[in-house]
TISEDO-70684 format. One record per residue (C-alpha): residue in three letters; x, y, z; residue number from 1. Coordinates in Angstrom, 1 decimal, decimal comma, padded with zeros to 4 digits, always signed. Layout:
(atom 'Ala' (X Y Z) NUM);
...
***
This chain:
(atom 'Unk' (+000,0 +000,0 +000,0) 1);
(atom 'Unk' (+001,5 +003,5 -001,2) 2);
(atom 'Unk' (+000,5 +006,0 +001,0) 3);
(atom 'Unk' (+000,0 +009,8 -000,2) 4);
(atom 'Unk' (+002,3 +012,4 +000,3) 5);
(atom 'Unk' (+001,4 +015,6 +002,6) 6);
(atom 'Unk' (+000,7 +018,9 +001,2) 7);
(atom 'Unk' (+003,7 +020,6 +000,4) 8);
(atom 'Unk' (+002,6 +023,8 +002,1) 9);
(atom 'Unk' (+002,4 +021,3 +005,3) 10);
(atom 'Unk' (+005,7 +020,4 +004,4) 11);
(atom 'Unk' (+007,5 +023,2 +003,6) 12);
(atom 'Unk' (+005,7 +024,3 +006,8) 13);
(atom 'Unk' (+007,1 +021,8 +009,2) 14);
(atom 'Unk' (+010,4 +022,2 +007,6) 15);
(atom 'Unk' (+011,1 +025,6 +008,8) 16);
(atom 'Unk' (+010,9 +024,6 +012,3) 17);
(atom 'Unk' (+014,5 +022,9 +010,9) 18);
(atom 'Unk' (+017,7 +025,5 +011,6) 19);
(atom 'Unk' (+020,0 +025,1 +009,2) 20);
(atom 'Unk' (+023,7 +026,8 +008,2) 21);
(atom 'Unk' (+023,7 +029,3 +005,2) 22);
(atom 'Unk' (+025,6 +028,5 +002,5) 23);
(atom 'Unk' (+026,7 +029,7 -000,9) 24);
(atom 'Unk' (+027,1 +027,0 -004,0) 25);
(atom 'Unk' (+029,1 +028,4 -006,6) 26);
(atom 'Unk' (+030,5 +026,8 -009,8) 27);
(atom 'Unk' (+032,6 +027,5 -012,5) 28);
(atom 'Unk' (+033,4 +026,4 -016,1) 29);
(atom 'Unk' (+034,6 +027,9 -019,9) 30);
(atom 'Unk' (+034,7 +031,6 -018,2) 31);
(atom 'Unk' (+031,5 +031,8 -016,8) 32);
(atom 'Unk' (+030,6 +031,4 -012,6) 33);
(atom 'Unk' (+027,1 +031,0 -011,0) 34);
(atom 'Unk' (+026,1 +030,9 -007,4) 35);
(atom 'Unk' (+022,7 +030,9 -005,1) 36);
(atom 'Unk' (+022,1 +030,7 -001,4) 37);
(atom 'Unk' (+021,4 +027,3 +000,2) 38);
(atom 'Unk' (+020,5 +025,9 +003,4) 39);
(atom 'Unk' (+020,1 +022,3 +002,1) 40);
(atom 'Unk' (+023,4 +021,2 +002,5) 41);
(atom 'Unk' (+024,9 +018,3 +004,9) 42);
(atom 'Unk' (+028,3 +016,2 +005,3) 43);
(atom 'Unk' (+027,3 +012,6 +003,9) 44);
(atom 'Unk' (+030,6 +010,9 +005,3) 45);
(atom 'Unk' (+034,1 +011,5 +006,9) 46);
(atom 'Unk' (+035,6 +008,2 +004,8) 47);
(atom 'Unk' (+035,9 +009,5 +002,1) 48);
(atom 'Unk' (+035,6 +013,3 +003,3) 49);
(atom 'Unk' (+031,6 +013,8 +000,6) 50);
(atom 'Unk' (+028,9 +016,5 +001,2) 51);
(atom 'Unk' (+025,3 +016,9 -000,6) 52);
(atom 'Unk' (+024,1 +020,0 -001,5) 53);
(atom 'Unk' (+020,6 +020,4 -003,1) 54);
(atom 'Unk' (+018,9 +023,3 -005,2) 55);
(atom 'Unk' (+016,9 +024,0 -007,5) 56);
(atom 'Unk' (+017,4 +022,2 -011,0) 57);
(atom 'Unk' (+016,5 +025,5 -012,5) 58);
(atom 'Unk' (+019,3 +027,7 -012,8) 59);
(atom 'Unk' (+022,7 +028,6 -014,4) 60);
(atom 'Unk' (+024,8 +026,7 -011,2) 61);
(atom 'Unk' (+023,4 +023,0 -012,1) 62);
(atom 'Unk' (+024,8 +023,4 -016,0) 63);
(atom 'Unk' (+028,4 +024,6 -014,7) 64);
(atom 'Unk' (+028,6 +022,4 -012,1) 65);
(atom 'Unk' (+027,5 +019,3 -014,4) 66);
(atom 'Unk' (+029,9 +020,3 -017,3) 67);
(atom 'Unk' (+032,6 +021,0 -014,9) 68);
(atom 'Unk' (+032,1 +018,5 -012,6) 69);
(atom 'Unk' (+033,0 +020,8 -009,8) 70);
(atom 'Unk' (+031,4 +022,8 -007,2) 71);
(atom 'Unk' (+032,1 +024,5 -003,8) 72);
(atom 'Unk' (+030,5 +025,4 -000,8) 73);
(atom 'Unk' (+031,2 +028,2 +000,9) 74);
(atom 'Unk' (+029,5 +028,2 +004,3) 75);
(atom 'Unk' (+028,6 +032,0 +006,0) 76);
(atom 'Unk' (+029,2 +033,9 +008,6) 77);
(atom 'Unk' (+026,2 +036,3 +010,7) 78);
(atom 'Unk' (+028,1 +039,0 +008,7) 79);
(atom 'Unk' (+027,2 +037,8 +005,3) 80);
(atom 'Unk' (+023,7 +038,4 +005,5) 81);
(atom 'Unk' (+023,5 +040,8 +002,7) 82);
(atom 'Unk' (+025,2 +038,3 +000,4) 83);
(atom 'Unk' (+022,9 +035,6 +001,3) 84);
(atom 'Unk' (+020,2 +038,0 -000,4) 85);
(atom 'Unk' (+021,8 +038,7 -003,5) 86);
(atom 'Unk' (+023,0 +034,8 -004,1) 87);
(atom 'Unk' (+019,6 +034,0 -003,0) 88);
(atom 'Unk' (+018,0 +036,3 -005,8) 89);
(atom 'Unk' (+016,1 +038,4 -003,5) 90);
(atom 'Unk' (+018,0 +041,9 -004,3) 91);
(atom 'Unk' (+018,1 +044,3 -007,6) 92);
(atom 'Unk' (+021,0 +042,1 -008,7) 93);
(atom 'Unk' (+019,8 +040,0 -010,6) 94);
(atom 'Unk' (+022,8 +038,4 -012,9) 95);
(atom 'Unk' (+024,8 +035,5 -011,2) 96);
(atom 'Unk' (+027,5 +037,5 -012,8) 97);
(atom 'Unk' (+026,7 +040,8 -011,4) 98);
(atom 'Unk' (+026,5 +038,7 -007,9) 99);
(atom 'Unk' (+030,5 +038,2 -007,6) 100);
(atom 'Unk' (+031,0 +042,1 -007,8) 101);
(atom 'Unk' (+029,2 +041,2 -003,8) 102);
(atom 'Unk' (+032,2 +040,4 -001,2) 103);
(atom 'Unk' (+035,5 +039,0 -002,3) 104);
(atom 'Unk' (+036,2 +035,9 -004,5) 105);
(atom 'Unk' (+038,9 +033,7 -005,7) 106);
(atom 'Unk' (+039,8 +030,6 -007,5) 107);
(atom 'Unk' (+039,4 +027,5 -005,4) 108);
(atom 'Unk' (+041,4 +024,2 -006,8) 109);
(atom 'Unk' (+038,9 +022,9 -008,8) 110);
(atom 'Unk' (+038,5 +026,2 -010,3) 111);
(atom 'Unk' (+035,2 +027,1 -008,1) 112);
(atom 'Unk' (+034,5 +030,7 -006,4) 113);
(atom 'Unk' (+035,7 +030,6 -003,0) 114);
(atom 'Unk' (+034,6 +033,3 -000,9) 115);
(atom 'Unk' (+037,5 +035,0 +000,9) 116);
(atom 'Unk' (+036,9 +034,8 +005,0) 117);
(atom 'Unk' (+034,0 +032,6 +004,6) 118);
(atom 'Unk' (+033,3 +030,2 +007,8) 119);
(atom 'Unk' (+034,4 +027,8 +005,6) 120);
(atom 'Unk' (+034,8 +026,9 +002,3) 121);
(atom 'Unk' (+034,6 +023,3 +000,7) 122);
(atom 'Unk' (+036,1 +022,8 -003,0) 123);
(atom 'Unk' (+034,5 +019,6 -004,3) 124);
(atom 'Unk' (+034,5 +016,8 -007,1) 125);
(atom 'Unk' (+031,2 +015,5 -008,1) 126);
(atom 'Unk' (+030,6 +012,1 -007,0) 127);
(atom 'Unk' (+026,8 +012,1 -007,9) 128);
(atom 'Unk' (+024,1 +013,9 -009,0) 129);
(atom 'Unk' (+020,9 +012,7 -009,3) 130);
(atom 'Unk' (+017,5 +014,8 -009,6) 131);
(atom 'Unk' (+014,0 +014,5 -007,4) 132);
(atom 'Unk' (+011,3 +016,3 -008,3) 133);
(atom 'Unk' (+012,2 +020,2 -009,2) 134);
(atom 'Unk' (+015,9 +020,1 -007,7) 135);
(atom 'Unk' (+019,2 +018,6 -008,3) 136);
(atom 'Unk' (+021,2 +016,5 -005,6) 137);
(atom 'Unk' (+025,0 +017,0 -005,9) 138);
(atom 'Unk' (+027,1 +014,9 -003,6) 139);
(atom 'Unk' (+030,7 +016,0 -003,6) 140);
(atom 'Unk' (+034,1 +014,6 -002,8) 141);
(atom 'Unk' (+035,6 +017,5 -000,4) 142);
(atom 'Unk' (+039,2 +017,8 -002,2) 143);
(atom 'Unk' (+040,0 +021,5 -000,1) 144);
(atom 'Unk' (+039,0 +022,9 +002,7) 145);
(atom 'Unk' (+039,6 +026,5 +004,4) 146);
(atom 'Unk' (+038,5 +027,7 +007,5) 147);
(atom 'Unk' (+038,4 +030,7 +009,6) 148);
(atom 'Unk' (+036,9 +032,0 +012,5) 149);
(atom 'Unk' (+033,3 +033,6 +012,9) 150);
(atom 'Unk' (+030,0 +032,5 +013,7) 151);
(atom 'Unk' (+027,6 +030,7 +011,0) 152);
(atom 'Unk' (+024,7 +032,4 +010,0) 153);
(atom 'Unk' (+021,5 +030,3 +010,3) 154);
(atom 'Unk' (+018,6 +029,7 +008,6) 155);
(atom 'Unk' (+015,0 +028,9 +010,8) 156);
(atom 'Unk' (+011,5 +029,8 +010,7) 157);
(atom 'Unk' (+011,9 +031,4 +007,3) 158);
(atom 'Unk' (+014,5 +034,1 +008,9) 159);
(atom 'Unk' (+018,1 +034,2 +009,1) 160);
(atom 'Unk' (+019,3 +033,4 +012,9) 161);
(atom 'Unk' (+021,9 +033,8 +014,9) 162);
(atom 'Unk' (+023,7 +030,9 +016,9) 163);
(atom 'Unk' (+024,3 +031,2 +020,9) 164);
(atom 'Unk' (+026,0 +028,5 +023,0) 165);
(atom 'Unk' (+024,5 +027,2 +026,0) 166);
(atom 'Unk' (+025,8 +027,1 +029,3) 167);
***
């Protein structure tokens, strides 16, 4: 017996109880970059070192990433909240292009954006990608990390967040 699925406003709903880090996914390939905002994205293992990011199948990043076969993440600090909004589409900049004049970029390994002074970034491989419904699933072999210090900014209750430690 299949059983039906909820409503996705009932979904979508109940997921934004969920707090989740902020990232940026940025790709690269033949002269061109795209990026957008996530907060779908999650280790998968330590052995070997893969993530999963998901978007939405429906933009410029998914073509790069699958011809290049690379992709980073670069995860963000509470001070990146403006950059969120423009990766995330929701300012006057509306070119993925136009959206790297925002903050400071460079060249990762695999030739992806990294954002300079992010909380971290991951440079990645593709391992998989697979697609469900109206967004891709990337899984990616971490082949670089860089880290520095800051606090992420979170994503919860449809509202950017800020993290506190408890006692």
């Amino acid at each position: 017996m299949t059983l039906d699925a909820v409503e996705p406003q009932i979904f979508t709903g109940a997921l934004a109880a969920a707090a989740n880090s902020v990232s940026i996914v940025t790709a690269s390939h033949a002269g061109k970059r795209a990026g957008l905002t996530v907060s779908s994205m999650c280790s998968v293992c330590a052995e070997p070192p893969l993530l999963l990011a998901c978007v939405n199948a429906d933009n410029d990043f998914c073509s790069l990433a699958d011809e290049s076969q690379r992709f980073a993440v670069n995860m963000l600090e509470q001070r990146h909240v403006q950059l969120a909004l423009v990766f995330a589409g929701l300012t006057d900049t509306t070119d993925n292009h136009d959206r790297f004049n925002q903050g400071e970029w460079r060249e990762g390994v695999t030739g992806s954006p990294l954002l300079e002074r992010s909380l971290v970034s991951l440079d990645c491989e593709v391992d998989s990608v697979f697609t469900r419904g109206t967004h891709r699933v990337y899984i990616g072999k971490v082949v670089s990390v860089v880290n520095s210090a800051g606090l992420p900014l979170v994503y919860t209750d449809r509202a950017f967040a800020v993290t506190q430690a408890l006692d």
